[in-house]
TORLUMZA-82395 format. One record per atom (N, C-alpha, C, O, CB): residue number from 1; atom name; z, y, x. Coordinates in Angstrom, 3 decimals. Each point is the difference from the previous one (the first is absolute). Glycine has a CB too. Layout:
> NUM/CA/Z/Y/X;
...
This chain:
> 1/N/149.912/163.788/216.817;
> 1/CA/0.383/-0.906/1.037;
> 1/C/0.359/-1.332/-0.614;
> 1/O/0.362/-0.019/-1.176;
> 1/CB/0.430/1.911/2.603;
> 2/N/-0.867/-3.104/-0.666;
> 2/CA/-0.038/-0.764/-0.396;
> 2/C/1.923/-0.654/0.206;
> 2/O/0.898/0.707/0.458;
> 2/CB/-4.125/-0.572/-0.130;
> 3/N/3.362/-1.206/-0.680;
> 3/CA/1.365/-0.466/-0.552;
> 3/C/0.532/-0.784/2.234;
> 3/O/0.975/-0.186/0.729;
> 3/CB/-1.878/-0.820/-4.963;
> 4/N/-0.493/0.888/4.224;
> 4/CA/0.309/-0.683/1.567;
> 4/C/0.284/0.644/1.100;
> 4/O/0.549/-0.448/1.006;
> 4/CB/-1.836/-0.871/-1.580;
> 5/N/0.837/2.573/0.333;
> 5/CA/0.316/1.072/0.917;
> 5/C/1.442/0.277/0.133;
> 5/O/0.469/0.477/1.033;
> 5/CB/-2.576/0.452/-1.567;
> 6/N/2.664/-1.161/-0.284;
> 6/CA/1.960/-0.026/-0.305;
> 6/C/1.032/-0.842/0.948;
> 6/O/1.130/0.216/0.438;
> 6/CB/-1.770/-0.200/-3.018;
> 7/N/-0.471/-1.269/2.700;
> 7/CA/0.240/-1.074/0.709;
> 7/C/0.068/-0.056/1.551;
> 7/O/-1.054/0.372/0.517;
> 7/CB/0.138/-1.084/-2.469;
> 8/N/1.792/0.379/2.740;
> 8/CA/-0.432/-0.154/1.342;
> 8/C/-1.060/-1.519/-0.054;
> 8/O/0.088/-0.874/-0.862;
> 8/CB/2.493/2.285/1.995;
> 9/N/-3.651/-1.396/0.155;
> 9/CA/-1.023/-0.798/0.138;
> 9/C/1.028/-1.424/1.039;
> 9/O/0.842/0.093/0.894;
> 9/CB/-3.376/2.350/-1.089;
> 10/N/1.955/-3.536/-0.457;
> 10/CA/0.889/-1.032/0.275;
> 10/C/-1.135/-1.084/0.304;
> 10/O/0.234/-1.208/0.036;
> 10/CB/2.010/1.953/-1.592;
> 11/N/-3.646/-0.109/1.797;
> 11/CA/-0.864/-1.173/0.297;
> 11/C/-0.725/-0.521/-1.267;
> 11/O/-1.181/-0.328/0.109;
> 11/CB/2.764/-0.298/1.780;
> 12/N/-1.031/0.540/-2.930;
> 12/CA/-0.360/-0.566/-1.167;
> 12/C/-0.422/1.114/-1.295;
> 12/O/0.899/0.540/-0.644;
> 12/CB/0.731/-2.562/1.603;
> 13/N/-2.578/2.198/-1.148;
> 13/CA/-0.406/1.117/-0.828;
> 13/C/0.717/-0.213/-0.922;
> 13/O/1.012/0.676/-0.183;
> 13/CB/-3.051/-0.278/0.718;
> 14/N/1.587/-1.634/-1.525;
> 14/CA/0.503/-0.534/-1.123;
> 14/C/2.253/0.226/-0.371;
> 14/O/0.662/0.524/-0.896;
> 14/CB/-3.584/-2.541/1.597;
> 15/N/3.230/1.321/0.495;
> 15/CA/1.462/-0.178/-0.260;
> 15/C/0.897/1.196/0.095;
> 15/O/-0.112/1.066/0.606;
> 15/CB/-0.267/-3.226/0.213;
> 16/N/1.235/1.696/-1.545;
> 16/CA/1.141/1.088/-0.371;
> 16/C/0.581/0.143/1.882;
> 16/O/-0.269/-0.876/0.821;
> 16/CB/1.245/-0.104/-4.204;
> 17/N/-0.320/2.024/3.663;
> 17/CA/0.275/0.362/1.485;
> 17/C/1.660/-0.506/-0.250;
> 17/O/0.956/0.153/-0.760;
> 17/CB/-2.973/2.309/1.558;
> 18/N/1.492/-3.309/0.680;
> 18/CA/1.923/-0.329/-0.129;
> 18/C/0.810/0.672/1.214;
> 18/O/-0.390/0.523/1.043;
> 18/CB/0.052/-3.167/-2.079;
> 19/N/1.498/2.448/0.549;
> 19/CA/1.159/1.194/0.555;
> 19/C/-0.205/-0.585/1.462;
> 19/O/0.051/-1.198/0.276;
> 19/CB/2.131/1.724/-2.465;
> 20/N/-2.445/0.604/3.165;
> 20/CA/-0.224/-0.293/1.516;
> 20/C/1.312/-0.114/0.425;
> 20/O/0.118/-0.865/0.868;
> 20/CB/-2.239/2.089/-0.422;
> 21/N/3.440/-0.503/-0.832;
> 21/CA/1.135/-0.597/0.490;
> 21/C/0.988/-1.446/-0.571;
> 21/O/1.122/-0.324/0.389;
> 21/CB/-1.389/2.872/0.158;
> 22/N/-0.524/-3.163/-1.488;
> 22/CA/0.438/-1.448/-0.265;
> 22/C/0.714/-0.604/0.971;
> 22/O/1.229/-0.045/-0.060;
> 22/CB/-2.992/-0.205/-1.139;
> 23/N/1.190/-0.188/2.024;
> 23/CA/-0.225/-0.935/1.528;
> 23/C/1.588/0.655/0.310;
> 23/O/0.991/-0.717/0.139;
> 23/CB/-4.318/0.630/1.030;
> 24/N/3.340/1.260/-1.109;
> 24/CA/1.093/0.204/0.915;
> 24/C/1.309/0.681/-0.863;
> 24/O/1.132/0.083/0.476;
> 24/CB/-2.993/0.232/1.652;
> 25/N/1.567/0.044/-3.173;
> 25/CA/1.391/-0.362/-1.236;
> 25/C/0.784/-1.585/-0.116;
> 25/O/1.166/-0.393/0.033;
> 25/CB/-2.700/2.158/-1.676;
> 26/N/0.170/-2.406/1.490;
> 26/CA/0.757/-1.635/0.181;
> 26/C/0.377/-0.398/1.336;
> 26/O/0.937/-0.798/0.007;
> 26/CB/-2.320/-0.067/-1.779;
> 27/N/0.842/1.248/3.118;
> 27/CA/0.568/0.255/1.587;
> 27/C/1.801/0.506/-0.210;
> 27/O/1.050/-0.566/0.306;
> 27/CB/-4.000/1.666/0.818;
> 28/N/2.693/-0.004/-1.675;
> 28/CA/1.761/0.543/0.205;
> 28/C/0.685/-0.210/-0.905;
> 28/O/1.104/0.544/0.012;
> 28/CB/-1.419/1.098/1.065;
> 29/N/-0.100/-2.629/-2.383;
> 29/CA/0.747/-0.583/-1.054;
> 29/C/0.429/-1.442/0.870;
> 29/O/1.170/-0.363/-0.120;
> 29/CB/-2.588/1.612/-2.303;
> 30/N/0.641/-1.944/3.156;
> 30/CA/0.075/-1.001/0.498;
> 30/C/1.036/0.589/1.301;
> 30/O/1.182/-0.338/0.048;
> 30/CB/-3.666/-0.893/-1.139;
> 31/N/2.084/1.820/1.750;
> 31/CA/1.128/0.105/1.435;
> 31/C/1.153/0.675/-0.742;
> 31/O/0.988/0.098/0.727;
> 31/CB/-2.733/0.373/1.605;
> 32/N/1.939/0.086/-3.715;
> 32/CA/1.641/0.326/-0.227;
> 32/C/0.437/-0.640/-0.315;
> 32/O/1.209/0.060/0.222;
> 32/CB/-1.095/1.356/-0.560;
> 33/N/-0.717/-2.863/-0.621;
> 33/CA/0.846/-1.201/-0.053;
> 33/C/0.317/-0.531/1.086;
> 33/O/0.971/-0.751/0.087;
> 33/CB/-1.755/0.342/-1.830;
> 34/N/-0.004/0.721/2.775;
> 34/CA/0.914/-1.737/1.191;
> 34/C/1.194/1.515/0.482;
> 34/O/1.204/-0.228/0.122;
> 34/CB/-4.063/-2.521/1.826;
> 35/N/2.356/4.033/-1.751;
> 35/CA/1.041/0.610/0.449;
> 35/C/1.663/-0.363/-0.964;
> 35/O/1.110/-0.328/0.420;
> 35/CB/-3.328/2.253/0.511;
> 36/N/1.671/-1.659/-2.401;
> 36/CA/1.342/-0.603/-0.458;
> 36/C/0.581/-1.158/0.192;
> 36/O/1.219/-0.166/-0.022;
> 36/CB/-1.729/1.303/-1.235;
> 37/N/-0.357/-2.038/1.465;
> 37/CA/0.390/-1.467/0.115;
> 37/C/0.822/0.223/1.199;
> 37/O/1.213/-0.091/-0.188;
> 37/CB/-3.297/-1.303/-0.840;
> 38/N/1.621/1.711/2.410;
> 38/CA/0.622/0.341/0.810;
> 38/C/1.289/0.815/0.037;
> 38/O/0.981/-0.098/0.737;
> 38/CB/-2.991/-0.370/-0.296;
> 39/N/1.852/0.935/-1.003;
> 39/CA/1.628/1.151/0.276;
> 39/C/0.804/-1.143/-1.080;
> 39/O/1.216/0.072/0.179;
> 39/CB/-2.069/3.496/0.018;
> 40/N/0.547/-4.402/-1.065;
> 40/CA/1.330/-0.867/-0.611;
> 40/C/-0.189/-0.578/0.687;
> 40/O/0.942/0.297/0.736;
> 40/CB/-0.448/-0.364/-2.686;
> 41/N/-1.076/-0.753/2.522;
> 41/CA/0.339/-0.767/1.434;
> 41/C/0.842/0.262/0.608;
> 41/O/1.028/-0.677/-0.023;
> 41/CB/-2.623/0.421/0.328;
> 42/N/1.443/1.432/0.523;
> 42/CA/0.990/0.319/0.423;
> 42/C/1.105/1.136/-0.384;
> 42/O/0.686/0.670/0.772;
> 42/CB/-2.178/-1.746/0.510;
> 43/N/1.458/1.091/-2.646;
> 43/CA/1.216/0.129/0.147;
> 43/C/1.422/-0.943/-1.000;
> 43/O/1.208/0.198/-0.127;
> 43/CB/-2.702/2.158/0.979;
> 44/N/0.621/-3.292/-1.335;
> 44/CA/0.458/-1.372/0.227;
> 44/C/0.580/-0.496/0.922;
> 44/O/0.819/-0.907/-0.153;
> 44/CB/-2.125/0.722/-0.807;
> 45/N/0.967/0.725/2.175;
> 45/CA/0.258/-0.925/1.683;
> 45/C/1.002/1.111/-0.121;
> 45/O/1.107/-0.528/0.111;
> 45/CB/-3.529/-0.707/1.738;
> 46/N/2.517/2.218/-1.982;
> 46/CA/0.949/0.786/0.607;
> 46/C/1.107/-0.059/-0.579;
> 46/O/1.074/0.200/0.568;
> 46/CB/-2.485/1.049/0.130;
> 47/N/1.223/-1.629/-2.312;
> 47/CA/1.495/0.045/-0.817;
> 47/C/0.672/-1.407/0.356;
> 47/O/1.214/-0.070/-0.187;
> 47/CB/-2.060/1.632/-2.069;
> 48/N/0.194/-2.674/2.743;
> 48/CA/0.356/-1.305/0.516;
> 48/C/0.361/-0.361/1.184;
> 48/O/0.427/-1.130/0.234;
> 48/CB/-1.573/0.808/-1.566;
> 49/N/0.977/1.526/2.490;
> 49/CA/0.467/0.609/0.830;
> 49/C/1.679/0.460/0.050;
> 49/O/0.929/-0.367/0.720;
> 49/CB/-3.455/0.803/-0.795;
> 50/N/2.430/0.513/-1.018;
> 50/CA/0.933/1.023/0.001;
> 50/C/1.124/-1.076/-0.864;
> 50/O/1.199/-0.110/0.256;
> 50/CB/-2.916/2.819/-0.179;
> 51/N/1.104/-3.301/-0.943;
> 51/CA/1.255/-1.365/-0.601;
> 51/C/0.389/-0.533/1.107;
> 51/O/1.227/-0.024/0.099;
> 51/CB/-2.181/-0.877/-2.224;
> 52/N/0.146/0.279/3.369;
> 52/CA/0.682/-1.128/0.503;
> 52/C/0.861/1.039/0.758;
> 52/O/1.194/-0.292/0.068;
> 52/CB/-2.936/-1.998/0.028;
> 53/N/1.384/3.369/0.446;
> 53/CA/1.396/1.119/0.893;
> 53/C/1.271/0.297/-0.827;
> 53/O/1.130/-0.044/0.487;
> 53/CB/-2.990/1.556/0.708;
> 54/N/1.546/-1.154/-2.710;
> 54/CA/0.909/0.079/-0.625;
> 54/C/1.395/-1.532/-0.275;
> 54/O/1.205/-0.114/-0.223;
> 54/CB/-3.410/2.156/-0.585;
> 55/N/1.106/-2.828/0.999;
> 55/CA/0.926/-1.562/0.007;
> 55/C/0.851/-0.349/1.158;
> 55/O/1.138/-0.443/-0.160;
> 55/CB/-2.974/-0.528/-1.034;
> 56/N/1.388/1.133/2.177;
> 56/CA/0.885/0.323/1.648;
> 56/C/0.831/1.107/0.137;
> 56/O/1.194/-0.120/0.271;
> 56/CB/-3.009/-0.674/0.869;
> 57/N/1.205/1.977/-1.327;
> 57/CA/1.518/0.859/-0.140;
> 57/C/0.728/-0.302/-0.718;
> 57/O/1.038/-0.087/0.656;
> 57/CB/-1.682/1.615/-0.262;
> 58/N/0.922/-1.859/-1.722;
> 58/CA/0.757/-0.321/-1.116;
> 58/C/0.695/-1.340/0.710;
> 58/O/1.193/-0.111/-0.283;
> 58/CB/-2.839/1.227/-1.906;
> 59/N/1.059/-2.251/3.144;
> 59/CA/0.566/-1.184/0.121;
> 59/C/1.123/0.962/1.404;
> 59/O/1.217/-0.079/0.167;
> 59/CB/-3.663/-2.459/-1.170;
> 60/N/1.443/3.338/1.755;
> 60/CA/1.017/0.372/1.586;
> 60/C/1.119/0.348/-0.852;
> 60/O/1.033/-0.655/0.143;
> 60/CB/-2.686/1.871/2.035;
> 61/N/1.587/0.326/-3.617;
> 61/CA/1.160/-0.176/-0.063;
> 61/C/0.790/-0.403/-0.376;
> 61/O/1.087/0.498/0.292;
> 61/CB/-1.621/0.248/0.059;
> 62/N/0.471/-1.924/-1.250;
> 62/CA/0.798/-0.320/-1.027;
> 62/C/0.975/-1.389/1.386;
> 62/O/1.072/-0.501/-0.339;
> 62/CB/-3.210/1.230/-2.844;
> 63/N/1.435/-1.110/4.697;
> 63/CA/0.665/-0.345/0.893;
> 63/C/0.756/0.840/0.800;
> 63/O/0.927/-0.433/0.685;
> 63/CB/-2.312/-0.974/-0.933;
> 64/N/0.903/3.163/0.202;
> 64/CA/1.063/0.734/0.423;
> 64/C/1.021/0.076/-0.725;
> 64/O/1.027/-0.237/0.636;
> 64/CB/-2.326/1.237/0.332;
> 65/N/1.550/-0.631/-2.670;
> 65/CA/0.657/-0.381/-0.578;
> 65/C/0.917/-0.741/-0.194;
> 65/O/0.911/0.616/-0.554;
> 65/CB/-2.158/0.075/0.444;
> 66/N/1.619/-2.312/0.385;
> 66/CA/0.039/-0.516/0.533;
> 66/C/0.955/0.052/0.988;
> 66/O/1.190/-0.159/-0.275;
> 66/CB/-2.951/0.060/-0.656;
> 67/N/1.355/0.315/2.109;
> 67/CA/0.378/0.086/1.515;
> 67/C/1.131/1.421/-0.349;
> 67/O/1.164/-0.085/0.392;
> 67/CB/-3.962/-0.980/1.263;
> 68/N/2.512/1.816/-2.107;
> 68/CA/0.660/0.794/-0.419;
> 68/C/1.665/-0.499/-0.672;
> 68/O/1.100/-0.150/0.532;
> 68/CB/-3.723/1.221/-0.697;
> 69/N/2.127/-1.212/-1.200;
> 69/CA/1.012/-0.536/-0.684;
> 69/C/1.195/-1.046/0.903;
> 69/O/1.215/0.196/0.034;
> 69/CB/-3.180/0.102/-2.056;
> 70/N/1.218/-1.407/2.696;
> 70/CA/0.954/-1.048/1.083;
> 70/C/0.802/1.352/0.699;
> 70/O/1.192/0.128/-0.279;
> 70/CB/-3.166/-2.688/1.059;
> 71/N/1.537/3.240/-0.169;
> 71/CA/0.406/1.059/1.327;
> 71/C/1.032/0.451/-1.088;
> 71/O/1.097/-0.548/0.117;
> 71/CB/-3.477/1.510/1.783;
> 72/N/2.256/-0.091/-2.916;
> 72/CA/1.409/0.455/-0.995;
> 72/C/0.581/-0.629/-0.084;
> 72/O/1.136/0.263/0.395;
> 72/CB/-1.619/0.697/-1.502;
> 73/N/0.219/-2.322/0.529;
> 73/CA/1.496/-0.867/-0.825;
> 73/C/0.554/-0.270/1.829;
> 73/O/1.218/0.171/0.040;
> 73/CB/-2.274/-2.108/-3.282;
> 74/N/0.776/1.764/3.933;
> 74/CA/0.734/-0.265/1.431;
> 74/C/0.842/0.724/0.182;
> 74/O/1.188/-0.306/0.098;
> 74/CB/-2.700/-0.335/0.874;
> 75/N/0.846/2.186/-0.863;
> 75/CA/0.390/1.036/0.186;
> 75/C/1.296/-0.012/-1.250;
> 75/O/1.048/-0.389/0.516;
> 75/CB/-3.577/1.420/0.731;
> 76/N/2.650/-0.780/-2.373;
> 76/CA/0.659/0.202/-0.506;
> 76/C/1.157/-1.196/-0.313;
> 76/O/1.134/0.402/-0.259;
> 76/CB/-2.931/1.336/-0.142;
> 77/N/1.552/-3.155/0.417;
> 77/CA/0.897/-0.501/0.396;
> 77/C/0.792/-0.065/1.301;
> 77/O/1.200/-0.274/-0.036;
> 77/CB/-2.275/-0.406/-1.547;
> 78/N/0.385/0.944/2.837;
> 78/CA/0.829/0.804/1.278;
> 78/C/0.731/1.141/-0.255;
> 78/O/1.070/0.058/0.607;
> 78/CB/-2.695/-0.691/0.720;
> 79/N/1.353/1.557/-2.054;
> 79/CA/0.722/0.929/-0.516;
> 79/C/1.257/-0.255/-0.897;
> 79/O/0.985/0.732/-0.099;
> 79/CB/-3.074/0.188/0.400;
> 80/N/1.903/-1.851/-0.795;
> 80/CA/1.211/-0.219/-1.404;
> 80/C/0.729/-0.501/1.274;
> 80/O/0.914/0.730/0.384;
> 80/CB/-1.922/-1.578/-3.405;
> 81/N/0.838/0.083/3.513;
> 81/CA/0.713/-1.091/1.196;
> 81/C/0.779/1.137/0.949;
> 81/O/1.201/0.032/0.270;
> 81/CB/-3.393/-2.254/-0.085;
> 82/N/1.182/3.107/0.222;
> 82/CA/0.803/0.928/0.752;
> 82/C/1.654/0.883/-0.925;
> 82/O/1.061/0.396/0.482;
> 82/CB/-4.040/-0.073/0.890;
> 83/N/2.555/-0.328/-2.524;
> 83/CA/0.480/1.346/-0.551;
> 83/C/1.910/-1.206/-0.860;
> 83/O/1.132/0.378/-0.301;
> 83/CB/-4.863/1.873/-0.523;
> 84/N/3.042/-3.624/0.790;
> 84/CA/1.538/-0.167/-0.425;
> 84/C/0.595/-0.268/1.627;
> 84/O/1.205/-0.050/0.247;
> 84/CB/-1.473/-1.237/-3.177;
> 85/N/-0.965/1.104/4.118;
> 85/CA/1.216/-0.041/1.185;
> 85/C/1.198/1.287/-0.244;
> 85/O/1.196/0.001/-0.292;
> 85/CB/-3.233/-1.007/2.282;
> 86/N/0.890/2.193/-1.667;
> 86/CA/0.848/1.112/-0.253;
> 86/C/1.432/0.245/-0.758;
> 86/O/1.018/0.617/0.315;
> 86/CB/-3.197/-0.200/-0.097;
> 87/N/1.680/-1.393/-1.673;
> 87/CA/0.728/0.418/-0.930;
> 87/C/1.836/-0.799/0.569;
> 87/O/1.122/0.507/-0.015;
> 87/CB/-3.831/-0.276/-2.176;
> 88/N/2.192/-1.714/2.655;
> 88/CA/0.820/-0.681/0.030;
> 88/C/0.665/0.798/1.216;
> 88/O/1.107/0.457/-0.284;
> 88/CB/-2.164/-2.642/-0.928;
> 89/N/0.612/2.441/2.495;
> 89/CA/0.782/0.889/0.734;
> 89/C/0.809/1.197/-0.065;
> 89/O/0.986/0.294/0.675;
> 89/CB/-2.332/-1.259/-0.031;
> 90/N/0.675/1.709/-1.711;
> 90/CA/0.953/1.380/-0.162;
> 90/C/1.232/-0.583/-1.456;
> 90/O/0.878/0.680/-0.530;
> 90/CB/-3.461/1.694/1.367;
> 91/N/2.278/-3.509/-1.070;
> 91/CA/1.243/-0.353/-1.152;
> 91/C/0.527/-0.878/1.354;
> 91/O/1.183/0.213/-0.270;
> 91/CB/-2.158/-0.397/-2.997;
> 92/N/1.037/-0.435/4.209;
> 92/CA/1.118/-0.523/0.850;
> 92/C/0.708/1.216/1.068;
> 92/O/1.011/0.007/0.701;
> 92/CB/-2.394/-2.522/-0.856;
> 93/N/0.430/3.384/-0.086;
> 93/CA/0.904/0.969/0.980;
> 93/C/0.853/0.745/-0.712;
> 93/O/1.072/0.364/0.483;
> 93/CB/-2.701/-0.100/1.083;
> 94/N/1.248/0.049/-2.801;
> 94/CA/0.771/0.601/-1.204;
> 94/C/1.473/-0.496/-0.343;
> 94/O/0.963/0.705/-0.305;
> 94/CB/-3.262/-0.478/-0.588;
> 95/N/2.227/-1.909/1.044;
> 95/CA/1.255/-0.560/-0.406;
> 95/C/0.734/-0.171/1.477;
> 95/O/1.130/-0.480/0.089;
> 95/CB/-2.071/-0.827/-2.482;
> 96/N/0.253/1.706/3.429;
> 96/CA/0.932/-0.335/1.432;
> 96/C/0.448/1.168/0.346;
> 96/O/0.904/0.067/0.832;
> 96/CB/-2.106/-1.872/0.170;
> 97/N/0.619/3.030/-1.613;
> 97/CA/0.472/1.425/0.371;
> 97/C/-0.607/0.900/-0.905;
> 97/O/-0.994/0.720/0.086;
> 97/CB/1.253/-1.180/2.269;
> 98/N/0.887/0.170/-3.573;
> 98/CA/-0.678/1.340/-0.995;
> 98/C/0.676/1.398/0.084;
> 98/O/-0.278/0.948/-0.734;
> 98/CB/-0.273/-2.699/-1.042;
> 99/N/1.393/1.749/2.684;
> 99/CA/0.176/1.982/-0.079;
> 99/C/-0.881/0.063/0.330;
> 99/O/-0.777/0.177/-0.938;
> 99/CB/2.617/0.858/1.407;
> 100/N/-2.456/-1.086/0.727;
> 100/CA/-1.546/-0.108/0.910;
> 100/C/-0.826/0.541/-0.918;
> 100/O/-0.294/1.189/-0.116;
> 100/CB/0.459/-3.348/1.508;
> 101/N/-0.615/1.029/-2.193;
> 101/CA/-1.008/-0.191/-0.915;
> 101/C/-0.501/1.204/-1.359;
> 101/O/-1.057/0.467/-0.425;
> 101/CB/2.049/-2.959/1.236;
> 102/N/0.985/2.647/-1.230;
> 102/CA/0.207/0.855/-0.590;
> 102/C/-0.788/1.612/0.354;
> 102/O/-0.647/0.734/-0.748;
> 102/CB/2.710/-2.504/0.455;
> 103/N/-1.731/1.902/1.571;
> 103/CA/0.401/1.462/0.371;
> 103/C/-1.550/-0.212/0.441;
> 103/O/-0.776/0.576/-0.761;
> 103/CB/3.814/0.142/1.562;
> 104/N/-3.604/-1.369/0.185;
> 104/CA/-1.793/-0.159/0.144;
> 104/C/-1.052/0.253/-1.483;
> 104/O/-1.145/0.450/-0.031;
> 104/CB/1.865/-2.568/2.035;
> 105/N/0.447/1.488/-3.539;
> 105/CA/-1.319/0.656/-0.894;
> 105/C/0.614/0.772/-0.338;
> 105/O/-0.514/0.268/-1.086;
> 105/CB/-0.909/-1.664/0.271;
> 106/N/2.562/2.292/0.989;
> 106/CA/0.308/1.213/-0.252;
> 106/C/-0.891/1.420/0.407;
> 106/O/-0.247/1.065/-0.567;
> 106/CB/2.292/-2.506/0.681;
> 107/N/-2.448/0.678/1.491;
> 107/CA/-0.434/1.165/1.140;
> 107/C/-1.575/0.087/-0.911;
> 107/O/-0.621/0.989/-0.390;
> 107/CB/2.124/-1.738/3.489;
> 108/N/-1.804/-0.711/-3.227;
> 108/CA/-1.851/0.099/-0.542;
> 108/C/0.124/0.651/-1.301;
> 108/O/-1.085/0.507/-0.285;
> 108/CB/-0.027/-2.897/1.272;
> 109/N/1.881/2.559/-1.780;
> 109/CA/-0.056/0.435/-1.512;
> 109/C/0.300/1.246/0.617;
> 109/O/-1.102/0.230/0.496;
> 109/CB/1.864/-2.147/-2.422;
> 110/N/0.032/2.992/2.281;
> 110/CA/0.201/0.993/0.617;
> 110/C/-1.205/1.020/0.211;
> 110/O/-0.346/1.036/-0.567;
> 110/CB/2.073/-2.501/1.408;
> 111/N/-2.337/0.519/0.500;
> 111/CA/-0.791/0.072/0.565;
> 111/C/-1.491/0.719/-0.935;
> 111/O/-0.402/1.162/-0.047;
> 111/CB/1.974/-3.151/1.538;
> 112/N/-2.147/0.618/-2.201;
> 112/CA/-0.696/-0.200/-1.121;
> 112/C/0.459/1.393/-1.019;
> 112/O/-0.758/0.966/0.089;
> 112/CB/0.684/-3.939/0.333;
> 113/N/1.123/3.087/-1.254;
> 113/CA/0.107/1.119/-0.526;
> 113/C/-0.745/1.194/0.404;
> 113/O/-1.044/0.378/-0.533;
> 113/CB/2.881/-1.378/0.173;
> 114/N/-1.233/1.571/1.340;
> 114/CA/-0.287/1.042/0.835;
> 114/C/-1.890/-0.107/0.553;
> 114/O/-0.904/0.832/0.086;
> 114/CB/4.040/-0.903/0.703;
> 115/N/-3.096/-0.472/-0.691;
> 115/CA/-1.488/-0.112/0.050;
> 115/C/-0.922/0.148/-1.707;
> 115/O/-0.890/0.765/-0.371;
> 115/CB/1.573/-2.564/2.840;
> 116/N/-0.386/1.346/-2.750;
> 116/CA/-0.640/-0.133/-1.848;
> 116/C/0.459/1.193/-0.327;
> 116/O/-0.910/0.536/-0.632;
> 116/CB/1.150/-3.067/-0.324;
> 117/N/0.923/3.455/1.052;
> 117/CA/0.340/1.239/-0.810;
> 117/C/-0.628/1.248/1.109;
> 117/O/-0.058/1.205/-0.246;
> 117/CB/2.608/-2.348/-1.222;
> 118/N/-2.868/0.633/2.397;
> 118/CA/-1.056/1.422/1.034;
> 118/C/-1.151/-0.158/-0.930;
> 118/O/-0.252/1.128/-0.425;
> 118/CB/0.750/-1.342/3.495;
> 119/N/-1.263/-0.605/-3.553;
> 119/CA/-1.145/0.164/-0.634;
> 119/C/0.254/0.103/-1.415;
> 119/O/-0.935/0.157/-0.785;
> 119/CB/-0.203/-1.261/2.512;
């Protein structure tokens, strides 16, 4: 047998036989590059996306934050404010009537005991 018989027939007696799936190796070498090109595209878009969301939550909270913090120091300077009213009232009632006073933190220490020594 001869060496051509080996060969698939390509029209051309003479020429070497070329690979019939060429055409379409370089087809799906060619469409997986734009596919890659494509998916960094987007996901380029998506991480530039997901930055600019990450930049707005971080800004909402660092204004809740913020809004927050004002609302405490209020809060807690209303509180200090409240707590020497208190203070200043139970030291004027103290010096206008201390058996009173006396025998009232007698009853709460008492009281208090007996409660703390049940448990």
């Amino acid at each position: 047998m001869s060496d051509a018989s080996n060969q698939p027939f390509d029209g051309n007696p003479g020429a070497p036989a070329a690979d019939p799936f060429a055409a379409a190796k370089a087809s799906a070498k060619k469409a997986a590059e734009e596919l890659r090109a494509a998916a960094a595209a987007k996901a380029s878009e998506f991480r530039s996306a997901a930055e600019s969301q990450a930049q707005q939550f971080r800004e909402k909270g660092q204004e809740k934050a913020h809004e927050f913090k004002e609302y405490a120091d209020k809060a807690w300077t209303d509180a200090r404010t409240q707590a020497r009213s208190y203070a200043d009232e139970a030291e004027k009632y103290t010096r206008e009537k201390p058996l009173q006073a006396l025998l009232a933190a007698f009853g709460v220490g008492l009281i208090l005991g007996v409660i703390l020594k049940k448990n």
